[in-house]
C-alpha atoms as an extended CHARMM CRD file, in Angstrom:
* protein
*
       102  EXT
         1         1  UNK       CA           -100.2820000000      -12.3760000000      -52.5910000000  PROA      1               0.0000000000
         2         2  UNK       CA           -100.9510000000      -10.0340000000      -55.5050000000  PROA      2               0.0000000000
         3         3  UNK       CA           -104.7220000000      -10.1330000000      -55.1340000000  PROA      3               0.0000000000
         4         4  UNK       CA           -104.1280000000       -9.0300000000      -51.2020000000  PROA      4               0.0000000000
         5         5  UNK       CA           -101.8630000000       -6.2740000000      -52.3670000000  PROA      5               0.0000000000
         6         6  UNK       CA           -104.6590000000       -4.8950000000      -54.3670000000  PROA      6               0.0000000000
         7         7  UNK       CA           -107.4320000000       -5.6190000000      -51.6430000000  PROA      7               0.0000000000
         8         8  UNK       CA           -105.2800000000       -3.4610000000      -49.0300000000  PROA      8               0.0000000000
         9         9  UNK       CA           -104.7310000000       -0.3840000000      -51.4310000000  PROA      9               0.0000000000
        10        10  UNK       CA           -108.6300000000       -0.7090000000      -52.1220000000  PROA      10              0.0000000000
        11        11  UNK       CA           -109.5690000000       -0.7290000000      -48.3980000000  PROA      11              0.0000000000
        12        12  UNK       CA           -107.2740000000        1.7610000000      -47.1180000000  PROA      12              0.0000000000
        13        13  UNK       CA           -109.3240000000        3.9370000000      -49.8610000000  PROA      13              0.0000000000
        14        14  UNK       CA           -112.2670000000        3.2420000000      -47.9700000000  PROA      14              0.0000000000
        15        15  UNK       CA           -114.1050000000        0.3050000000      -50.4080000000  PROA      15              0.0000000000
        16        16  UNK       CA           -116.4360000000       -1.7280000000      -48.1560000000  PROA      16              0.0000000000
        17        17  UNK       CA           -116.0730000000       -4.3000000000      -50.5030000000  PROA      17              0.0000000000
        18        18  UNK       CA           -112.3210000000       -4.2630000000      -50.1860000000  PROA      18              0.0000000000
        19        19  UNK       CA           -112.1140000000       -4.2230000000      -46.2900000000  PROA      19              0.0000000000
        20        20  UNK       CA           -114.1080000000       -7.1740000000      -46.2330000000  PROA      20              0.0000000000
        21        21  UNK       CA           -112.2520000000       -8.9380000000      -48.9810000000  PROA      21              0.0000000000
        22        22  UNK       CA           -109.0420000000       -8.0010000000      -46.7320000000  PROA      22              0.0000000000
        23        23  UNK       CA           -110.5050000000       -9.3070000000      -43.5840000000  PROA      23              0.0000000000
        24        24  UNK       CA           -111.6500000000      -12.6230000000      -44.8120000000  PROA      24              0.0000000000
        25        25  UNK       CA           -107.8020000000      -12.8060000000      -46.6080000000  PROA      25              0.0000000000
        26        26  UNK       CA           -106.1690000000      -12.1770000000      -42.8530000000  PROA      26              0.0000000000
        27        27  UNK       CA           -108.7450000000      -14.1850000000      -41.1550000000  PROA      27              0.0000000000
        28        28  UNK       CA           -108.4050000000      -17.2970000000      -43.1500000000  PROA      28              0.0000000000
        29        29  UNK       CA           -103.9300000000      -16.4770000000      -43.7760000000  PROA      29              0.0000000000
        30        30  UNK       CA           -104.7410000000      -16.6210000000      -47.6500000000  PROA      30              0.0000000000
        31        31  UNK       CA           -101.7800000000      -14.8220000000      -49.6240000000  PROA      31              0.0000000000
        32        32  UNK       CA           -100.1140000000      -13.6790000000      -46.1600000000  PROA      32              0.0000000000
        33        33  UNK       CA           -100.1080000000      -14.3510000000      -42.2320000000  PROA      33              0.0000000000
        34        34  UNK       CA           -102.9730000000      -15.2940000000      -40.6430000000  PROA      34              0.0000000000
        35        35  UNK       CA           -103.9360000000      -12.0860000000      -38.3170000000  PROA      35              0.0000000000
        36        36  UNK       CA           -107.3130000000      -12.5890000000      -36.3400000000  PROA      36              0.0000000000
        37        37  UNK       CA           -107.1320000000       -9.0610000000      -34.7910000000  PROA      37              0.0000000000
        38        38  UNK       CA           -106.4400000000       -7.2040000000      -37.9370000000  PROA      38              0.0000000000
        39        39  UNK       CA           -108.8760000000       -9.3300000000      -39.6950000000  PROA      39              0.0000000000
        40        40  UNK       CA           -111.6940000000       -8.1820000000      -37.2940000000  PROA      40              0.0000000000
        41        41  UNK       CA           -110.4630000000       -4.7470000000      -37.8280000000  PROA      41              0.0000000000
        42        42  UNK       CA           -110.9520000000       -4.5570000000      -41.6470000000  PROA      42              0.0000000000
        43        43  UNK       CA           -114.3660000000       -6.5880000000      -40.8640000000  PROA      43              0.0000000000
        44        44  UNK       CA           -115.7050000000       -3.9130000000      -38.5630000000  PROA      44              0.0000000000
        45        45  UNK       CA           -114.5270000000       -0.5320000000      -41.1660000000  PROA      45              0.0000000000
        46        46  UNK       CA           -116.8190000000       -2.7170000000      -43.6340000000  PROA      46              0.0000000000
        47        47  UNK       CA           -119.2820000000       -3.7390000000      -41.3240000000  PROA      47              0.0000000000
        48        48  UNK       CA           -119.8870000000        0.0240000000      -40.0580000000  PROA      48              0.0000000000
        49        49  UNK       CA           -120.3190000000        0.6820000000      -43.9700000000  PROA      49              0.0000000000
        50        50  UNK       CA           -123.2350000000       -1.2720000000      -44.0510000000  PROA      50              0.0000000000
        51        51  UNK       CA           -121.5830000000       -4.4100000000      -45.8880000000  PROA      51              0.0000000000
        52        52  UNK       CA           -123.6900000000       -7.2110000000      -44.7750000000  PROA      52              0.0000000000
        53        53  UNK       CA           -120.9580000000       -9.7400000000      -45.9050000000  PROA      53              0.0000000000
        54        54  UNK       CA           -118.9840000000       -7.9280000000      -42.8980000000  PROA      54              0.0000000000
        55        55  UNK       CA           -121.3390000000       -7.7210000000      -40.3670000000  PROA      55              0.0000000000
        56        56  UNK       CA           -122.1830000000      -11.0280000000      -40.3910000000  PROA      56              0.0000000000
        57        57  UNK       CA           -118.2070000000      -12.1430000000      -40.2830000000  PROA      57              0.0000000000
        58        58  UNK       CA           -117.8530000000       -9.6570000000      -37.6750000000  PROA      58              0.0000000000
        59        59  UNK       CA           -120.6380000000      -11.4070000000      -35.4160000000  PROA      59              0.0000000000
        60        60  UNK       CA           -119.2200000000      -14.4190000000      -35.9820000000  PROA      60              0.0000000000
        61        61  UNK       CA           -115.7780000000      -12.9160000000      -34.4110000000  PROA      61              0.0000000000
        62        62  UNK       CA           -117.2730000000      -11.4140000000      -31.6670000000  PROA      62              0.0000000000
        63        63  UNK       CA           -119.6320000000      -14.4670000000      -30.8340000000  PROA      63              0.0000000000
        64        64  UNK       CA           -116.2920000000      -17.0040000000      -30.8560000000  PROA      64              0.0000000000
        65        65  UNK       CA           -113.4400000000      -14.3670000000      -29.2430000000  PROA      65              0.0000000000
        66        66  UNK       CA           -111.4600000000      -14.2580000000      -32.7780000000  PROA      66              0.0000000000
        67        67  UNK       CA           -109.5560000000      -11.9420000000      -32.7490000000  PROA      67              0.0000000000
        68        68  UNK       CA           -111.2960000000       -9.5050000000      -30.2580000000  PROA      68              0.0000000000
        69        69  UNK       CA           -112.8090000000       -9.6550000000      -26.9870000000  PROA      69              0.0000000000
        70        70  UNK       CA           -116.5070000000      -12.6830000000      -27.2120000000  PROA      70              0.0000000000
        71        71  UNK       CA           -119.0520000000      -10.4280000000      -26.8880000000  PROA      71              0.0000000000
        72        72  UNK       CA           -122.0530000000      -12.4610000000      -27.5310000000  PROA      72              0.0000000000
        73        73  UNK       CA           -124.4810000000       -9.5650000000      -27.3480000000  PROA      73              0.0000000000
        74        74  UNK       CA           -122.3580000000       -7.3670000000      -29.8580000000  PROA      74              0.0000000000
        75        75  UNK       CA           -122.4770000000      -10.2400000000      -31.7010000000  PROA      75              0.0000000000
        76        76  UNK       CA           -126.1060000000      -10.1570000000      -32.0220000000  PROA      76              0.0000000000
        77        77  UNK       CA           -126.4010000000       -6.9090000000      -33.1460000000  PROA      77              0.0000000000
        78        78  UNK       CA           -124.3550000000       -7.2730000000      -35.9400000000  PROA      78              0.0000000000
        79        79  UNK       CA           -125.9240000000      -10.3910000000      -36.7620000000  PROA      79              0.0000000000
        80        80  UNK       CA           -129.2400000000       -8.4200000000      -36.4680000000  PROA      80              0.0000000000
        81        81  UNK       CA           -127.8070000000       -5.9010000000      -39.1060000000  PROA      81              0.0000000000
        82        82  UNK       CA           -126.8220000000       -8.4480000000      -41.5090000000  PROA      82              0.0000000000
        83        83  UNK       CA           -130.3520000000      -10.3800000000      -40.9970000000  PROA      83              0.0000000000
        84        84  UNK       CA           -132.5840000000       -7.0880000000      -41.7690000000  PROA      84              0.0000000000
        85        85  UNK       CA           -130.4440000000       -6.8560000000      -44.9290000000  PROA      85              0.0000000000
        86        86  UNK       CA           -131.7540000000      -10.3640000000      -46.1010000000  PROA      86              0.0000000000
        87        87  UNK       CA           -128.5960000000      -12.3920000000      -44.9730000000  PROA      87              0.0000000000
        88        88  UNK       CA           -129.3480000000      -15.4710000000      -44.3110000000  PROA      88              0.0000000000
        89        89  UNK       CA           -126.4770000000      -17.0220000000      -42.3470000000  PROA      89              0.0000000000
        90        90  UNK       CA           -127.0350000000      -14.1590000000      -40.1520000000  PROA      90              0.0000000000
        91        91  UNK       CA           -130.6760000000      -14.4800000000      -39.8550000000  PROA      91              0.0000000000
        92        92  UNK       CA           -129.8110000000      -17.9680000000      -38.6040000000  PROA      92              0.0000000000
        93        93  UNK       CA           -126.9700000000      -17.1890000000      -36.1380000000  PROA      93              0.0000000000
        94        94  UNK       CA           -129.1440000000      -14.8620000000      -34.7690000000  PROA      94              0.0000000000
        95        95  UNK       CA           -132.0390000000      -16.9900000000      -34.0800000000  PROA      95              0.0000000000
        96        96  UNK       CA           -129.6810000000      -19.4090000000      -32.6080000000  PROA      96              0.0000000000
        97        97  UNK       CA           -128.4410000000      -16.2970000000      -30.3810000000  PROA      97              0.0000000000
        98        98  UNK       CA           -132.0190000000      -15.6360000000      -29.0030000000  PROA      98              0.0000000000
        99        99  UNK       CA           -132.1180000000      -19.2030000000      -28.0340000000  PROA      99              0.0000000000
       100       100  UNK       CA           -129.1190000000      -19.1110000000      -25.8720000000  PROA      100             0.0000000000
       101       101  UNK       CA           -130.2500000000      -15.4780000000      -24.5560000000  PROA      101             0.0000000000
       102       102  UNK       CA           -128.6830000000      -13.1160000000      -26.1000000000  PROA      102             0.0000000000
């Protein structure tokens, strides 16, 4: 609860770092309610940022409908952003994307 506290006073501040740290915390309901839409808010602020952490999180949201609207092909793209940052999860997803077309 504490740690949460401090994640959300970093990431209102703008910390990329911190908005990711406070969407994974409302994705997963660690330290308060579990919130899927504000989750993929705080993932996207970080994700625009450049946090690769983020933009693979936020495919991942997009490609299962968690908390906003499945987009599988805005999925991609973040997971494409992630991948040509040296993420590997992402470079996976998206090579599993291009195999179901998108």
């Amino acid at each position: 609860v504490e740690a949460a506290k401090w994640y959300r006073k970093a990431a209102k501040q703008g910390l990329a770092k911190a908005q990711f740290a406070m969407g994974m915390v409302l994705a997963n309901g660690e330290g308060m309610a579990k919130d899927e839409v504000e989750a993929a808010k705080w993932l996207r602020k970080a994700a625009e940022q450049g946090f690769s952490n983020a933009q693979y999180f936020l495919g991942v949201a997009l490609a299962n409908g968690q908390g906003v609207a499945k987009n599988e092909v805005e999925a991609a793209k973040w997971f494409r952003k992630a991948a040509e940052q040296g993420d590997i999860q992402a470079q996976h997803a998206l090579r599993f994307a291009s195999t179901q077309g998108a």
